[in-house]
C-alpha positions as CSV (number, residue, x, y, z in Angstrom):
1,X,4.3,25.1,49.6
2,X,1.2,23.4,51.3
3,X,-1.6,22.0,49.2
4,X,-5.3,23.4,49.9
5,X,-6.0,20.8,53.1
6,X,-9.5,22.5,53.0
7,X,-10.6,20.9,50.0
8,X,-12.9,18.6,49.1
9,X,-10.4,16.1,47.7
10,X,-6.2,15.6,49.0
11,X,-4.1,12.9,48.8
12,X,-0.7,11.7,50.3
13,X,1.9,9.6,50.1
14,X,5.3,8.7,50.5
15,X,7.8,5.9,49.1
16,X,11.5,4.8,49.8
17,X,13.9,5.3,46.6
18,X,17.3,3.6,46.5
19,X,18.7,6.9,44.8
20,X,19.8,9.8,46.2
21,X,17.7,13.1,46.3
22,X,19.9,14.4,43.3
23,X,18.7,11.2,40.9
24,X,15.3,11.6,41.7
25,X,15.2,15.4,41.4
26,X,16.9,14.7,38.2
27,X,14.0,12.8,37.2
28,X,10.9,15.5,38.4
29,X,12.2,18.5,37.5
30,X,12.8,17.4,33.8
31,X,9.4,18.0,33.0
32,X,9.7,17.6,29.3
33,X,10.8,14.1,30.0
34,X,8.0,13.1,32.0
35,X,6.2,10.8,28.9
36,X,9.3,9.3,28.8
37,X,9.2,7.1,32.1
38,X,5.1,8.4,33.3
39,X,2.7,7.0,30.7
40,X,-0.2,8.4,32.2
41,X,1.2,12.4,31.1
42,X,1.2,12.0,27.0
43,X,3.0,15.6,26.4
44,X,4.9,18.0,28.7
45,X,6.4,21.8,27.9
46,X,7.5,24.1,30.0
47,X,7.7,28.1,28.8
48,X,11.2,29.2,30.0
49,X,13.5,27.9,32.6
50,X,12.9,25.4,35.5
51,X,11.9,28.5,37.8
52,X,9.3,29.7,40.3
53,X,6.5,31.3,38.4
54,X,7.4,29.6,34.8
55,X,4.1,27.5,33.4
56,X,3.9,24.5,31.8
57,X,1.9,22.7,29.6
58,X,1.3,18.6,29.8
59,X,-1.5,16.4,28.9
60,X,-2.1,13.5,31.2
61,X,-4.9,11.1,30.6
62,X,-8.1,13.3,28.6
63,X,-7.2,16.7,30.5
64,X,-4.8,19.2,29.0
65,X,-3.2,21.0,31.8
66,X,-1.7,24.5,32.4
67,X,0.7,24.8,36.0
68,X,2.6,27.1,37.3
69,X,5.8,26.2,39.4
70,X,5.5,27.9,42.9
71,X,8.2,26.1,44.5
72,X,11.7,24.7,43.2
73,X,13.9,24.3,45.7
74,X,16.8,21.7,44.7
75,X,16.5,18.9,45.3
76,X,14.2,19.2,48.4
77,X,11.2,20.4,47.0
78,X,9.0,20.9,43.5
79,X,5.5,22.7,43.6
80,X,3.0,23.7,41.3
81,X,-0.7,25.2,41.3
82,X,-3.1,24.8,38.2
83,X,-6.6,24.6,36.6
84,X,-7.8,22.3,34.8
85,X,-11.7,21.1,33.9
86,X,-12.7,23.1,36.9
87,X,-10.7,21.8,39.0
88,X,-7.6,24.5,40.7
89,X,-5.0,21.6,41.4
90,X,-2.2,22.2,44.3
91,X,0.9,19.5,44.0
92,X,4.1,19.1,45.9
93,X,7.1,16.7,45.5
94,X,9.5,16.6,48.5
95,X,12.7,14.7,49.2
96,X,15.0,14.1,51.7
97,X,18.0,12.0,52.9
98,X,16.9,8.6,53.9
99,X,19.2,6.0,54.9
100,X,21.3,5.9,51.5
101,X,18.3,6.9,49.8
102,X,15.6,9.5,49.5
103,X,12.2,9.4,50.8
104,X,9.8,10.9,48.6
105,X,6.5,12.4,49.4
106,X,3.8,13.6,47.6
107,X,0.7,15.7,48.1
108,X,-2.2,17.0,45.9
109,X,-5.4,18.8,46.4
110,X,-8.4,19.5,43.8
111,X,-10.8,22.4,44.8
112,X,-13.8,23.9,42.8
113,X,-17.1,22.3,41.3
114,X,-16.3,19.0,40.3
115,X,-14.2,17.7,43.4
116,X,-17.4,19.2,45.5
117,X,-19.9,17.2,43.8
118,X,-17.7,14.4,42.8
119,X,-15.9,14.3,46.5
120,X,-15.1,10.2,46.6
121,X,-14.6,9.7,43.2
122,X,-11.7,12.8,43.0
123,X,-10.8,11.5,46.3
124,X,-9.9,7.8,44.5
125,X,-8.7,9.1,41.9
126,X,-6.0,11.3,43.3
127,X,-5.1,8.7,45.6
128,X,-4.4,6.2,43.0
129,X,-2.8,9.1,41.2
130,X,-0.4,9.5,43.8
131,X,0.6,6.0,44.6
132,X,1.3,5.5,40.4
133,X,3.2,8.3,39.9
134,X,5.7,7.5,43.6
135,X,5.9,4.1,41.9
136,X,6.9,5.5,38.2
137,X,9.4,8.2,39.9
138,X,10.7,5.1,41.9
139,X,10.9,2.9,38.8
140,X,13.0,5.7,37.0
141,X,15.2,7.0,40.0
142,X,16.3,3.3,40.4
143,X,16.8,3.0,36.7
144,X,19.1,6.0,36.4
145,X,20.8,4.8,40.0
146,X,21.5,1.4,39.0
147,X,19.9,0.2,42.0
């Protein structure tokens, strides 16, 4: 899945894991177990199984949030879509092979009022959204590996 590159506000990065794709898709596609190693999402559910077109439900920071999965292809690749505040949200995990190790990427886009008027600050802030949660999936991947 691609996120909305037409929107006022993307973001994208990538990060070297020491764990292979299987730990770290271990760790993403647990979604109910993402407040356990992110502290920035304070509640996750998801309605049914870990499928394309199943929602979930998670709080993260002051925004409740409602996604759908649009992509889950193990353990390459993890994709949602989602509104929230406004804002429709695309996100996509992906992972591959990488010398021993995965390399993870990650890519958001916000469209809609806010990320229009707001363009630099929804810029920052998905940046830095981004990097932290590369770094916490790292963190837990590594954890799990015992690496």
């Amino acid at each position: 899945m691609e996120i909305d590159r037409s929107a006022p506000a993307t973001a994208a990065g990538e990060l070297d894991i020491a764990a292979s794709p299987e730990v770290v898709w271990d760790v993403i596609s647990n979604i109910e177990a993402w407040p356990s190693w992110n502290p920035d999402v304070k509640t996750a559910t998801l309605d049914g199984p870990l499928a394309v077109g199943s929602v979930f439900r998670w709080r993260a920071g002051s925004a409740s949030l409602t996604s759908t999965l649009r992509v889950v292809d193990t353990p390459r690749e993890l994709s949602w879509s989602g509104r929230a505040m406004g804002i429709r949200a695309i996100h996509t995990f992906r992972f591959e092979p990488s010398d021993g190790g995965t390399l993870a990427r990650s890519e958001e886009s916000w469209a809609g009022l806010v990320p229009t008027l707001l363009r630099g600050y929804s810029r920052r802030t998905l940046d830095r959204g981004i990097r932290n949660v590369l770094r916490l999936l790292k963190d837990e991947a590594e954890r799990r590996a015992g690496t």
